[in-house]
C-alpha atoms as an extended CHARMM CRD file, in Angstrom:
* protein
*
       116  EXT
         1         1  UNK       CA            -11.3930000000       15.5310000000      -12.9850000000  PROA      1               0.0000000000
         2         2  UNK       CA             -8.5590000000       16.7470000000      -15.3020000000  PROA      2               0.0000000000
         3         3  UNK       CA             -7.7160000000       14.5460000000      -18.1560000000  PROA      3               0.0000000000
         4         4  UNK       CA             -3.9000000000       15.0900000000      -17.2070000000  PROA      4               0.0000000000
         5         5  UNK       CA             -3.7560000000       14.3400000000      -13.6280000000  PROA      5               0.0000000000
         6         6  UNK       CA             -6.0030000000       11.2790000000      -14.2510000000  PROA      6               0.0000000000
         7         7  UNK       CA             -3.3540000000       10.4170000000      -16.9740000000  PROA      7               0.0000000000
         8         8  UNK       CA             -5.9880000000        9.4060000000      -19.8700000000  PROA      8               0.0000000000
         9         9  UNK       CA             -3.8300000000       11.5930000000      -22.6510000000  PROA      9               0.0000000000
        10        10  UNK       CA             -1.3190000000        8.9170000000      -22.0540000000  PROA      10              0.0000000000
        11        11  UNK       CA             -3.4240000000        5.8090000000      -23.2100000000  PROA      11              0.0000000000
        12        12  UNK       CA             -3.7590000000        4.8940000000      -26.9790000000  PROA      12              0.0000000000
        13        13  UNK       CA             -7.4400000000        4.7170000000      -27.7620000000  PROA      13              0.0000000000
        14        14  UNK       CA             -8.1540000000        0.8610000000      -27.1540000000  PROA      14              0.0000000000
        15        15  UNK       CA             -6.0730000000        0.9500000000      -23.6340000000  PROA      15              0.0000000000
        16        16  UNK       CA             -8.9730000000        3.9930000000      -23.0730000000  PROA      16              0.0000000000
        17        17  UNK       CA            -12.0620000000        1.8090000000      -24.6760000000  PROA      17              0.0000000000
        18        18  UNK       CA            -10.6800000000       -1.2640000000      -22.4410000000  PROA      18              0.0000000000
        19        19  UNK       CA            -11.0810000000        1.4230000000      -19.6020000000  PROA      19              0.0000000000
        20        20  UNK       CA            -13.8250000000        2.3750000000      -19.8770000000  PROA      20              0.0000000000
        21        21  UNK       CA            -15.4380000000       -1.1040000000      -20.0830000000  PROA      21              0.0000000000
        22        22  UNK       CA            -13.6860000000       -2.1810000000      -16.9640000000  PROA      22              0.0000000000
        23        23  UNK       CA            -15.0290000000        1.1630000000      -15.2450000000  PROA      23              0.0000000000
        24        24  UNK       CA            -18.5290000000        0.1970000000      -16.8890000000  PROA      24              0.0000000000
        25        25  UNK       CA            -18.2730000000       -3.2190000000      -15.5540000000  PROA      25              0.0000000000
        26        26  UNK       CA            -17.4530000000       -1.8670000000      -11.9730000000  PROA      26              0.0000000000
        27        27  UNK       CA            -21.1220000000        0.0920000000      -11.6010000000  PROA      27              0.0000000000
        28        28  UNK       CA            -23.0700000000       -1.2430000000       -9.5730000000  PROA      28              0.0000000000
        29        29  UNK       CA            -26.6930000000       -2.6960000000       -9.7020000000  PROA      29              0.0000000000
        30        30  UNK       CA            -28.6420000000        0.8950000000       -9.9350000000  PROA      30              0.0000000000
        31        31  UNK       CA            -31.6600000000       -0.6610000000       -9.2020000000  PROA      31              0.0000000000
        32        32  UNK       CA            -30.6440000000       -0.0720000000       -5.6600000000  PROA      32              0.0000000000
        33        33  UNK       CA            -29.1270000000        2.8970000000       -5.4680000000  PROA      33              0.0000000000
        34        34  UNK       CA            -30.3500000000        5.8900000000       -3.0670000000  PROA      34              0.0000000000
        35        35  UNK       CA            -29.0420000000        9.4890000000       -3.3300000000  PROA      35              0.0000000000
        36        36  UNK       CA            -28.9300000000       11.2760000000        0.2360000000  PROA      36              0.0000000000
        37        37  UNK       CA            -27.3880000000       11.0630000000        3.4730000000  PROA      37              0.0000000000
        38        38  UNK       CA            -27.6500000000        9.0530000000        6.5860000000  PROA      38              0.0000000000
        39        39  UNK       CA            -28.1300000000       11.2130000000        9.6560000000  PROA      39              0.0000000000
        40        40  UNK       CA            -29.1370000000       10.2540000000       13.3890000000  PROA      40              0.0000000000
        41        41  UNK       CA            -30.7890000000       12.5760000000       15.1870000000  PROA      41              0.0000000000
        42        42  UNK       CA            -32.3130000000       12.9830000000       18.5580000000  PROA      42              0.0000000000
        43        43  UNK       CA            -36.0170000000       14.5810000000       18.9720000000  PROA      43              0.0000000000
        44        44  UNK       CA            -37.8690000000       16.4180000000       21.7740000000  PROA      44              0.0000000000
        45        45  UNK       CA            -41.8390000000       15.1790000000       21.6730000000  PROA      45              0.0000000000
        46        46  UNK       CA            -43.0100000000       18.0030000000       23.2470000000  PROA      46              0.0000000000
        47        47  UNK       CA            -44.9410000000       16.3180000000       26.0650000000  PROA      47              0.0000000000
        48        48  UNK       CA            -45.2680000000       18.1370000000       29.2920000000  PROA      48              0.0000000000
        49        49  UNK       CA            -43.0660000000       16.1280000000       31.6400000000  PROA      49              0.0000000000
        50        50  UNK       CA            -41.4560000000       14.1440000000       29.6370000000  PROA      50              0.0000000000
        51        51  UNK       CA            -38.1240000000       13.1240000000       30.0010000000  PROA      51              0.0000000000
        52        52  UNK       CA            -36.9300000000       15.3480000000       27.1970000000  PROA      52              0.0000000000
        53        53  UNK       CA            -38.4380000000       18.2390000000       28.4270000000  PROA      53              0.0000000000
        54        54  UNK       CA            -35.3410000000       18.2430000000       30.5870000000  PROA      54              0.0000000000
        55        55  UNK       CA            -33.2000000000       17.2890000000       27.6000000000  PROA      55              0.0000000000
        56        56  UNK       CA            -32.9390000000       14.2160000000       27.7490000000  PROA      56              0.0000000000
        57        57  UNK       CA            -34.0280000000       13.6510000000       23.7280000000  PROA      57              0.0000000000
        58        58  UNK       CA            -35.5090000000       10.5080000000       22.3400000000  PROA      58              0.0000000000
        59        59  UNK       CA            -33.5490000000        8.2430000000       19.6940000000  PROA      59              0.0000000000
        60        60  UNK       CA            -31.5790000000        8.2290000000       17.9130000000  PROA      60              0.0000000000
        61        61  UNK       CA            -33.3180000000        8.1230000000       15.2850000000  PROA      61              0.0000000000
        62        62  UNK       CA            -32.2140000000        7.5050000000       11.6900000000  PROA      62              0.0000000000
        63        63  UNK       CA            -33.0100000000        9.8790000000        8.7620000000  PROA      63              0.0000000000
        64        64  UNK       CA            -32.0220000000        9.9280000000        4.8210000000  PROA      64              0.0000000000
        65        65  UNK       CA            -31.8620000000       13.7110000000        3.8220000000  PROA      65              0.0000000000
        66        66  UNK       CA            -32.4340000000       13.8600000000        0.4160000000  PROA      66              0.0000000000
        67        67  UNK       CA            -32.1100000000       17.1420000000       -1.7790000000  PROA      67              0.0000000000
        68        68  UNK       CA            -35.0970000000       18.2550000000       -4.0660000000  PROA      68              0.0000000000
        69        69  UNK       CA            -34.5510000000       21.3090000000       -5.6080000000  PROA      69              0.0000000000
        70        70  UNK       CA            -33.1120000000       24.0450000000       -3.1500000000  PROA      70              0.0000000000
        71        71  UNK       CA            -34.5400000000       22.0820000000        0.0240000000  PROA      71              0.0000000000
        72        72  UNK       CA            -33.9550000000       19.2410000000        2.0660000000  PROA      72              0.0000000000
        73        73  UNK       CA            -36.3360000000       16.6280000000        2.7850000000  PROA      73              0.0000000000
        74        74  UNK       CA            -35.5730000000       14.0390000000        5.7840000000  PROA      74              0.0000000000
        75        75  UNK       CA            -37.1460000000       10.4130000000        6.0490000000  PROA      75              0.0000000000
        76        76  UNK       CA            -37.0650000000        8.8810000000        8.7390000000  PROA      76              0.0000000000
        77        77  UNK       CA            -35.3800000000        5.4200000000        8.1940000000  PROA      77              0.0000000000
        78        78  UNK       CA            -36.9690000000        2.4990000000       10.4190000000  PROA      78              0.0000000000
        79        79  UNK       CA            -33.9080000000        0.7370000000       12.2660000000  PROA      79              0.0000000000
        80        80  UNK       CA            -34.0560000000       -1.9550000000       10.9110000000  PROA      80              0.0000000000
        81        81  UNK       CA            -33.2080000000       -1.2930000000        7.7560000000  PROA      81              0.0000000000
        82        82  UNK       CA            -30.8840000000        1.5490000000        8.5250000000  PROA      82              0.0000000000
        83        83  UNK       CA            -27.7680000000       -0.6630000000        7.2290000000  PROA      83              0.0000000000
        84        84  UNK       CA            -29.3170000000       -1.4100000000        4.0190000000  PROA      84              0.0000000000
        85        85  UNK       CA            -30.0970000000        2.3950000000        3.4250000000  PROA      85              0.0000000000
        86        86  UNK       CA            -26.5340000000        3.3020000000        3.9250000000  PROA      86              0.0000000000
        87        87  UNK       CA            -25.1250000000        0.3460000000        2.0190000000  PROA      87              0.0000000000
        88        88  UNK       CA            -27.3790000000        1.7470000000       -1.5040000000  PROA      88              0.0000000000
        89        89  UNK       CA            -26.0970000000        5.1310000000        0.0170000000  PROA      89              0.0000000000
        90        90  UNK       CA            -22.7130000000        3.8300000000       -0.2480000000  PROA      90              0.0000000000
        91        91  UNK       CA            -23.1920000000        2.5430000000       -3.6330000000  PROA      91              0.0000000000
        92        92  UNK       CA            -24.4450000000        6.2590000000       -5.0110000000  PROA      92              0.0000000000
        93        93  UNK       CA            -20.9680000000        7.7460000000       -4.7930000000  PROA      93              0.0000000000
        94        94  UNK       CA            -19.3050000000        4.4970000000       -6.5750000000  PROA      94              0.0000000000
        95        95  UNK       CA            -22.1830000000        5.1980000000       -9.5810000000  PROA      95              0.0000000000
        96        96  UNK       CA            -21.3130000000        9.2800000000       -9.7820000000  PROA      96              0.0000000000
        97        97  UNK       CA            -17.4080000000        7.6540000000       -9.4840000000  PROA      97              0.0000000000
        98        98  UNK       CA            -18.0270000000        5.5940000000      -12.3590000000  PROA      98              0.0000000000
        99        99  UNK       CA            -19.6860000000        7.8730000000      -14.3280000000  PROA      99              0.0000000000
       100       100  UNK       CA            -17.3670000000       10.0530000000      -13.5940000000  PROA      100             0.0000000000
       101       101  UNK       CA            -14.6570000000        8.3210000000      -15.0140000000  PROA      101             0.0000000000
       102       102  UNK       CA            -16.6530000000        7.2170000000      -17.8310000000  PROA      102             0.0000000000
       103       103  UNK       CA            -17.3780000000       10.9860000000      -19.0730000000  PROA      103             0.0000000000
       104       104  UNK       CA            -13.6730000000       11.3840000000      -18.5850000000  PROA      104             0.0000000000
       105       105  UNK       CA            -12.6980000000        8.5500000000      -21.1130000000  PROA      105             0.0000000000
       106       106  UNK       CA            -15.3620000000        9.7050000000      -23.2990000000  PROA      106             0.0000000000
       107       107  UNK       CA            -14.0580000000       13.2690000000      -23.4210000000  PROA      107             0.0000000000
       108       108  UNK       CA            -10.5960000000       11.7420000000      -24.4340000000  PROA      108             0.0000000000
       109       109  UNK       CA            -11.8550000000       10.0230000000      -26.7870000000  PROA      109             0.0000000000
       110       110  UNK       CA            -13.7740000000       12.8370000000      -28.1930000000  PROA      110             0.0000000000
       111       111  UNK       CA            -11.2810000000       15.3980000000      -28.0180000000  PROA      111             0.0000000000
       112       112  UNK       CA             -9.2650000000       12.6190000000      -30.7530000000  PROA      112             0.0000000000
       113       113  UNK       CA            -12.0020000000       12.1170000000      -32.8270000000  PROA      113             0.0000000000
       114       114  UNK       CA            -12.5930000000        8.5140000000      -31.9670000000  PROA      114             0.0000000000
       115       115  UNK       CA            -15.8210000000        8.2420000000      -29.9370000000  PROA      115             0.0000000000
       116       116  UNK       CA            -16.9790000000        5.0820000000      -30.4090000000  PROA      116             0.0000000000
C-alpha cells in the first residue's frame, strides 16, 4: 500500500492518530481468527465396488488448507461447523486489512518524526 494512493501524506498528524484508532477499533476479536482457506472437495475411498470406483466421489467434504512453512496442510472441517470456520476465515483478511492500514499510518507518522 503506497502512502500516496492511500492519501495519508495529506492528513495532519492528529487526522492520522484519529485514523489509526478508528482502524484499531475496527479489528476484530482475534481470539477467533483462523488463517487458511475453505475448500470442498470430493474423495474416492478406494473400496472395490464402490460407487466411486466409477467416479461417482463421496462429499463434499469441507477442508481448511492452512500453510506451514513451504507446505500445505488440509483439515478436514466437520459440516457442521463449516460456516463458523469460514466466518473466522473471513475475519483473517479484515485483521491483515487492519494491520495493514495501521503500519501504513505508522510509517507516516514515522517518516515526520511524530510516532507516538
Amino acid at each position: 500500500m503506497s502512502d500516496k494512493v492511500a492519501g495519508l501524506d495529506q492528513l495532519t498528524v492528529p487526522q492520522l492518530l484519529e485514523s489509526r484508532r478508528e482502524v484499531a477499533s475496527l479489528v476484530p476479536d482475534l481470539e477467533a481468527f483462523i488463517s487458511g482457506s475453505l475448500q470442498s472437495q470430493r474423495r474416492r475411498c478406494g473400496k472395490a465396488g464402490c460407487r466411486c470406483a466409477e467416479g461417482e466421489l463421496h462429499g463434499p467434504y469441507q477442508y481448511l488448507a492452512v500453510r506451514t512453512g513451504r507446505r500445505t496442510r488440509m483439515v478436514y472441517v466437520p459440516a457442521e461447523l463449516a460456516e463458523e470456520v469460514r466466518r473466522r476465515v473471513t475475519l483473517g483478511q479484515s485483521v491483515r486489512t487492519a494491520l495493514a492500514r495501521i503500519s501504513a499510518i505508522n510509517l507516516e507518522l514515522l517518516s515526520r518524526g511524530e510516532l507516538s
